[in-house]
N, C-alpha and C positions, 0 to 999 in steps of 0.2 A: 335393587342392587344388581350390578351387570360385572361378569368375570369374562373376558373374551381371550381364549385361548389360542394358537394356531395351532397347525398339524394335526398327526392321530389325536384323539381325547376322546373326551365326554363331555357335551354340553348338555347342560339341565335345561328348559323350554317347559314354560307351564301353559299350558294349552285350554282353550273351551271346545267343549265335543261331548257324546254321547254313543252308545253300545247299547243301542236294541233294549232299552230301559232297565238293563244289570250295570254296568260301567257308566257314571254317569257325572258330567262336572257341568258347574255352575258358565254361566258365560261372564261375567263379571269382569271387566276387564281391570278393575282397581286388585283380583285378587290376583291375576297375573304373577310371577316370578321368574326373573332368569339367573342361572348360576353356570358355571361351568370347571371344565379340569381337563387337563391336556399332558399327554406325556407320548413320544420323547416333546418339550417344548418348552420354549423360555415364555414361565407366564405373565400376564397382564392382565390385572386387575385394577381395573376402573372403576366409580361411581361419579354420579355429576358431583358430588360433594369434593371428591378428589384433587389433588393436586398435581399437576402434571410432571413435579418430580417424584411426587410415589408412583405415578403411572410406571416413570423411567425405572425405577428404584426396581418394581417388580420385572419388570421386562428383563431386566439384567439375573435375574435369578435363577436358572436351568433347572426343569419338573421334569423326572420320570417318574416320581409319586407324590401324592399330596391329598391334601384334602379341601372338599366344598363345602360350602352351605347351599342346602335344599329346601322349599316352602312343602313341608310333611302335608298341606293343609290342600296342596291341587293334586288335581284327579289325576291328572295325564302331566308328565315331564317325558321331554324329549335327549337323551344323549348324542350328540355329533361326535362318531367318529372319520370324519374329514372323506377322505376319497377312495373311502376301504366296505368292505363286505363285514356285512356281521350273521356271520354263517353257523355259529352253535350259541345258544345260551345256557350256563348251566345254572341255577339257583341248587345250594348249599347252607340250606339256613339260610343265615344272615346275608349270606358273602353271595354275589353276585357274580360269574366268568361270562365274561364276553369275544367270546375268539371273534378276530376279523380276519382280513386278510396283510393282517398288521399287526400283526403278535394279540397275546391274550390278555385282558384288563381285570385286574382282580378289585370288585368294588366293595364293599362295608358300609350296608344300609344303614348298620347303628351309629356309624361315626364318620359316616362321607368319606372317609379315606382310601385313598385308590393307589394303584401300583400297575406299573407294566410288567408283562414278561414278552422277550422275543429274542432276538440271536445276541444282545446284550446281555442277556440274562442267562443265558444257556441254552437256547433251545437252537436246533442246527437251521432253523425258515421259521419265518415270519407269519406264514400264509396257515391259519388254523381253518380245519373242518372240524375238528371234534375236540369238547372240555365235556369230561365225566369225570365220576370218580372212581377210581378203582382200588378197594377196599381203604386203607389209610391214606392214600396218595390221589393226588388230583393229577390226571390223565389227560394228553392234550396230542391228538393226532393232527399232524403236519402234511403239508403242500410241499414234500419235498425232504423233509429232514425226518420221517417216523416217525414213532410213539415216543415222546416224551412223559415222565414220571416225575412229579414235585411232589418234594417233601416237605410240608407248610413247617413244619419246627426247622429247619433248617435251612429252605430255600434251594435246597441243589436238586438238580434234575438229574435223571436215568434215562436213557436215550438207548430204546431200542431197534435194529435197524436191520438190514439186509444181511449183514454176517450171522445176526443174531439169531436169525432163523424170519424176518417178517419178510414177507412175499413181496413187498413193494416199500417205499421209501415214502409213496402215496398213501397218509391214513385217512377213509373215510366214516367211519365207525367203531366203536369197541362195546362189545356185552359183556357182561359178567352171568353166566346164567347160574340156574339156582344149584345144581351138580358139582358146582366151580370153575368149570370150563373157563375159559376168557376166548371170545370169537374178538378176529381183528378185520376188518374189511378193509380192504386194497384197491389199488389196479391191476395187482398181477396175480388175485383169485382171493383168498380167504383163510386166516390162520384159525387155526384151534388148539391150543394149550390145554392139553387136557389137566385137570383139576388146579388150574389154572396158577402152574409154577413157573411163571418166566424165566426163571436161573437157569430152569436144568433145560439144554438144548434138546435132550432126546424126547421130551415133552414135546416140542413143536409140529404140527403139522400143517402141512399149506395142500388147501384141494383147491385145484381148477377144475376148468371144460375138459380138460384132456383124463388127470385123474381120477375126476367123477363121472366120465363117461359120458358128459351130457347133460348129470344129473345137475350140475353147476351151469346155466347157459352161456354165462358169459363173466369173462374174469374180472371186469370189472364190478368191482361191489360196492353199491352206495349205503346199503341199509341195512342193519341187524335186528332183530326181535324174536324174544322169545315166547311161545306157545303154550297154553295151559297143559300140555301132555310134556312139555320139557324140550318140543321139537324146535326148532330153530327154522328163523324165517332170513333169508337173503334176498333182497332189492336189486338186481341188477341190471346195467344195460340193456341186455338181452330177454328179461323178464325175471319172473316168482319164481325161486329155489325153497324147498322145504331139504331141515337133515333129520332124519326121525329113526332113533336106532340105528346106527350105521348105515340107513339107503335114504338115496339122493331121488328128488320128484321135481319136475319143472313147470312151470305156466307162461304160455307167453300171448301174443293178440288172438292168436287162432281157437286157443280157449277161451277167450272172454276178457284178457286183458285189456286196457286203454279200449276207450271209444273210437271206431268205427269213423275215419275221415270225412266221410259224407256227412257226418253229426257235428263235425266242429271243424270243419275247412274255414268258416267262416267270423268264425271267432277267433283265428288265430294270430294272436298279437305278435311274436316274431317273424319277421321274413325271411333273415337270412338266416339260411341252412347252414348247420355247421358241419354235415357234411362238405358243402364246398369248400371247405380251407382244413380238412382234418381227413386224413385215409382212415383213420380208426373210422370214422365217424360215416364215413361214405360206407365203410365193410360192414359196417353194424347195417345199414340201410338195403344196401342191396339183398343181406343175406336174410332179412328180411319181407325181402319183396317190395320195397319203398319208394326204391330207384325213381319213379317217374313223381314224387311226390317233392318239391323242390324248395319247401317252406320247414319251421324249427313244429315237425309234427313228426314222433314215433313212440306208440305205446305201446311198444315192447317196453323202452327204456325208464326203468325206477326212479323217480329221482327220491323218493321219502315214503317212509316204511313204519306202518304202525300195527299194533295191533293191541285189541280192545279187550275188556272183563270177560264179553262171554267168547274170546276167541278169536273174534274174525279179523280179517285179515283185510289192513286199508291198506293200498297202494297209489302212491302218486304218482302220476307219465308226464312224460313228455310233451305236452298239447294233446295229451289225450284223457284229461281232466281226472275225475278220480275211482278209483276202481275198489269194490269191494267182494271179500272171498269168503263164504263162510264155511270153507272144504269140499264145496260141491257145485257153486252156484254162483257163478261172476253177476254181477249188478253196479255198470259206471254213473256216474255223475259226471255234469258236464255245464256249461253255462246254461244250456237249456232246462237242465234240472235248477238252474237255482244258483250255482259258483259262479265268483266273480271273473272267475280266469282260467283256460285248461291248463294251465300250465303250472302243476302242484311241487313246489319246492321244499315244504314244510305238512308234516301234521303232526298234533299233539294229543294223546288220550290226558286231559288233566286230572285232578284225583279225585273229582267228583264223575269220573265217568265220560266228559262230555268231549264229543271228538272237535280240534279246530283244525282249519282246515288252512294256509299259508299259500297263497297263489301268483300269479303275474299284476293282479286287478284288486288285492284287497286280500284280507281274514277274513273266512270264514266261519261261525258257527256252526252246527248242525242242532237243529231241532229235534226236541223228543220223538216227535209227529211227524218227523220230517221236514226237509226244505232247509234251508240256512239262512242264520243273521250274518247281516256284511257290516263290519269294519273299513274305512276306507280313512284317507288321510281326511277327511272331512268330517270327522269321527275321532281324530287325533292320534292317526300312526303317523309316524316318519315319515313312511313311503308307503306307498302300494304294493310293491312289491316285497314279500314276505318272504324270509328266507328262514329265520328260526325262530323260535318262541319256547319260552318255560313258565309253569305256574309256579309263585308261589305258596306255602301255606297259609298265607294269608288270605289269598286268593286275587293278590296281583299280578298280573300278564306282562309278563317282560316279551318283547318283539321286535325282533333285528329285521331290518333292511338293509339295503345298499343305503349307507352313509350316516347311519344311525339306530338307536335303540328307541323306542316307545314304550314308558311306564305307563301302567293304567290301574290304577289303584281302584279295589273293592269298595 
């Protein structure tokens, strides 16, 4: 049976492929399934049995939410969401969020039923970086419009913003640490609520480069984690921020971060600099010393921020593959180590410990022993290009790309 949707959705794609002999589906092509679900969209559902006035019938019917049928029985399903980014995934139990750059899809593994949110629904942009949760409300930072706050009983959003006290309009991250604190990552530096009361304004604080003297490199922040000592880790442009007791410490290439351009010049899949069409982006370069380097290479710049059980501290750059800190001692990874791409977008500690790695070229594992299992669409992702990824409890890998989601069932 075939549901063919247009616009944003979800299409379901059941795929044959294989993961380094843990994830693993049949090739079978009679066990095949497709299904799909689309919102905003007027759906069509089809089957050859069909008649081409039910075809019409459905077409005429307008889905912001709905529901699919899924074959539970294949390894790998694919979801299409059309010509958007799927930049956070969050699994919540059951429920599934998928931010794109097209508002967020709230999905229900137990009952295929989906829903959209995005500036119909209340939220001020469309364009999500970040689905968490933050204590009883489901947390959705925006491309534009702030932090928005869903109340699942109710369905209304809290929408915090620049008057409210957030440093940017831009959300790239939100932590809850264990203290209560709530860090929020921006473009225009990093908030900290301390014991984490959004109401009350005198609670808010916003530290920059200028504020923290340094200790902050650079105001843009992509990434938050927290530390087994309680300390707090910041991902940004300009490199590694730690906040540990009220003082601020910084890391950037000339310690150890991102790989060494003589190491990965030549693996580098982007050509065009975004330097040349962005000042920010040129200033980040020069004031790093780059200037003469005229391709999408600089590991100063964070783009994804993990940190693991016993501590350390991963970092992903900018083509400059993947970096790891254990408080003392940098140690990169690079194509030549084993990654399919310098260019790290994603990492995920899942809850058995195991780090993945989300690149330009494919997912990667990381071995006990060292080295990495690759994922690749040939293997049954969307894309190669890895932007977010969540485990579930069960121990299936949800994995957003550009244009789509990859289920990979245990």
């Amino acid at each position: 049976m075939t549901y063919k949707l247009p616009l944003i959705g979800l299409a379901i794609v059941g795929l044959g492929a294989a993961l380094a002999g843990t994830y693993q589906l049949g090739r079978s092509s009679a066990a095949a399934s497709t299904a799909a679900l689309s919102v905003p969209a007027m759906m069509h559902a089809a089957t050859t049995a069909q008649t081409a006035q039910t075809a019409q019938a459905a077409l005429a019917a307008p889905q912001r939410e709905g529901k699919v049928g899924s074959d539970a029985s294949q390894k790998f399903t694919h979801f299409r969401v059309g010509n958007k980014n799927v930049k956070r995934i969050f699994v919540d139990g059951d429920t599934v969020w998928v931010g794109t750059s097209g508002g967020a899809v709230r999905y229900d593994t137990r009952t295929d039923e989906y829903k959209l949110f995005d500036t119909h629904s209340g939220l001020l942009s469309n364009g999500i970086f970040f689905v968490g949760r933050l204590d009883q409300r489901v947390a959705v930072g925006t491309y534009g419009g702030g932090l928005s706050l869903l109340d699942p009983k109710t369905e209304k959003w809290e929408t915090y913003n620049i008057p409210e006290g957030l440093g940017d309009a831009f959300v790239y991250d939100v932590l809850k640490a264990r203290n209560g604190d709530v860090w929020i990552a921006t473009w225009s530096g990093v908030n900290r609520i301390r014991g984490g009361d959004l109401k009350d304004r005198s609670k808010w604080e916003l530290h920059t480069v200028a504020s923290t003297k340094g200790g902050l490199p650079n105001d843009w922040v992509y990434g938050l984690a927290e530390g087994q000592g309680g300390e707090i880790w910041l991902g940004t442009e300009g490199g590694l921020s730690r906040y540990k007791a009220g003082h601020w410490q910084s890391w950037n290439h000339a310690q150890g971060l991102g790989a060494a351009y003589e190491r990965v010049k030549d693996a580098i899949s982007y050509k065009n600099d975004p330097a040349k069409v962005s000042q920010h982006h040129a200033r980040q370069k020069q004031e790093m010393g780059l200037s003469d380097i005229n391709v999408a290479y600089n590991p100063n710049y964070i783009v994804s921020l993990a940190v693991d059980a016993q501590g350390v501290v991963w970092a992903g750059t900018w083509g400059g593959g993947l970096s790891r800190f254990d408080g003392k001692a940098w140690t990169q990874f690079t194509v030549n180590e084993g990654l399919p791409g310098n260019h790290v977008f994603m990492l995920q500690v899942d809850p058995k410990g195991v780090l993945w790695v989300g690149t330009n070229n494919g997912l990667a594992r990381m071995k006990p022993g060292g080295g990495f299992d690759i994922l690749s669409t040939n293997d049954g992702l969307f894309s190669n290009t890895v932007f977010s990824m969540a485990t579930a409890r069960d121990g299936t890998l949800w994995v957003g790309s550009y244009g789509g989601v990859a289920k990979i069932r245990p």
